[in-house]
N, C-alpha and C positions, 0 to 999 in steps of 0.2 A: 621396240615395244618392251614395257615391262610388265614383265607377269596380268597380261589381261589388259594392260590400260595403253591402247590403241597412241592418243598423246596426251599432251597436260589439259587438255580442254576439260579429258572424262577428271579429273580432280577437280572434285570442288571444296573450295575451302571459305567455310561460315564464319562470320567475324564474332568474336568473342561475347557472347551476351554478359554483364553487368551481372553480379554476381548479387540476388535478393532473395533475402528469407523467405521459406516456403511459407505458403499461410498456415501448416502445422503447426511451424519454429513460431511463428507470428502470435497462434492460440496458448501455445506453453510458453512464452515470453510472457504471455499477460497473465495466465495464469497462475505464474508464480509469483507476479508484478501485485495480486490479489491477494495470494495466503500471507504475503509479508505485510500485506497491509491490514487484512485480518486479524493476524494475528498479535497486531499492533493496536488495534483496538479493543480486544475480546481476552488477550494474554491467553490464549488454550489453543496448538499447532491442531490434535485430531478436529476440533469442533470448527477452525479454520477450515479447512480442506470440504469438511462440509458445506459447511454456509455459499462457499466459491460454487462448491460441484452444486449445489442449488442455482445459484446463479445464474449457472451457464444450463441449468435444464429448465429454468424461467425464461430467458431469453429465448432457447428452442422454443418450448410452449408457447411461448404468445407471437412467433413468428418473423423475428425480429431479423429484417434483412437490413440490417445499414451501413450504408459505406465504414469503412474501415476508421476513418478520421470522427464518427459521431461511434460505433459501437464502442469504443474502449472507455470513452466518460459516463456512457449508459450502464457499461458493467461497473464502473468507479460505483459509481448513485446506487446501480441495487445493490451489489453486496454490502457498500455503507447501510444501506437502508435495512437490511437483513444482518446485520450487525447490531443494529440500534436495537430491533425487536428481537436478537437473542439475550442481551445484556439486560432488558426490561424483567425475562423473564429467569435467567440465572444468576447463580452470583459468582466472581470469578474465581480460580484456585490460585493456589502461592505459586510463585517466581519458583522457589528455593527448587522444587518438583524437576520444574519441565527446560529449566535455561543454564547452560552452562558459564557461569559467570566468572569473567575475568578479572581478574586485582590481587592476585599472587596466590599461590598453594596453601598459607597459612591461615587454619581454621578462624582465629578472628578477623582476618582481611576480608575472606569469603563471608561470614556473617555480617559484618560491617556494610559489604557491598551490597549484602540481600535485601537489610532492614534499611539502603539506601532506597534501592528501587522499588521495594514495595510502600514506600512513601513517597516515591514520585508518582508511581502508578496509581494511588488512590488519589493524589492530586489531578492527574489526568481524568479519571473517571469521575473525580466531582465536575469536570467542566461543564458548560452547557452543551447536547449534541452536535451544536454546528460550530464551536468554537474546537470540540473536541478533532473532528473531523476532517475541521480545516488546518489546525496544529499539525499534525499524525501524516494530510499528504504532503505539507509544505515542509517541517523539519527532517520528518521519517523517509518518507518518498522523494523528496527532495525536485517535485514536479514544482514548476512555476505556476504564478498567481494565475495565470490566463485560461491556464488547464483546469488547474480547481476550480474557476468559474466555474468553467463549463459542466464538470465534473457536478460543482455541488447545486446547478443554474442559480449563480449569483452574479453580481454584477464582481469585476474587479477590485473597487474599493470596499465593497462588502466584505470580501475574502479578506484583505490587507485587516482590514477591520476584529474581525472573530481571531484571525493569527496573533496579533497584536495586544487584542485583550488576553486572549489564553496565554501565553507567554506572559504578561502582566501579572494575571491570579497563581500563574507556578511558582513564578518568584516572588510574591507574598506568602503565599502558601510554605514552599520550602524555603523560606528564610526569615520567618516573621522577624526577626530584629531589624533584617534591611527595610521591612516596610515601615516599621514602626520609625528608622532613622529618617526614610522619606515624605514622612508626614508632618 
């Protein structure tokens, strides 16, 4: 006998369970999965965090129990959709502010790169919303067409569709000499 255990019967030993994210780690997985897409949309990190933590106290409010495989395209949809009517009623702030921008330590590399991206960025912001949206999770978020469906409820080749034009109008937009060569 050792110490208390009679024989190896009184051990019992439990097989390993499968090691899976808590649905905590699950909720701040998408929650940060949200402010980068927010904030992808809207260019402002505090007014991101916002729009999300609305979000997620819309979905409490109206009581939304769904399996885990439909909440996370539900939350896609309403923050997109609580994006749109923030943008309707703001207008956005400069890059130069609030993003650390990489392209070397020298003052006019960093200027050069700023007044790059705030001419991409007003290109993105002319798009049309669902062209903007489906851009934003397929390049930015880097989700597949199948999920943006569901995400944006479109069909698949709809999505292919708004990606494909939006990416079309950026590069006429930023490069009007190439459009003009392709005409």
């Amino acid at each position: 006998m050792i110490h208390g255990f009679s024989s190896s019967t009184d051990l019992k030993v439990r097989p390993a369970s499968p090691a899976r994210p808590s649905e905590d780690d699950a909720m701040a997985d998408l929650r940060r999965r949200l402010v980068r897409f927010t904030v992808k949309l809207i260019w402002n990190r505090d007014d991101a965090e916002e729009i999300v933590q609305d979000a997620f106290k819309q979905a409490m409010a109206t009581g939304h129990r769904l399996p885990h495989e439909r909440y996370e395209p539900w939350m896609f949809r309403t923050t997109a959709n609580l994006c749109l009517n923030f943008r309707r009623r703001l207008r956005p702030q400069s890059l130069a502010d609030d993003t650390d921008l990489p392209g070397g330590d020298a003052p006019d590399a960093r200027l050069k790169r700023t007044e790059q991206l705030e001419l991409l960025r007003g290109a993105v912001a002319k798009l049309p919303d669902q062209q903007r949206i489906a851009l934003i999770l397929r390049t930015m978020e880097q989700l597949d067409y199948s999920n943006i469906a569901e995400i944006m409820a479109l069909s698949v080749p709809a999505v292919r569709s708004h990606v494909h034009f939006a990416r079309r109008r950026l590069a006429e937009w930023m490069d009007p000499d190439r459009a003009e060569a392709a005409s």
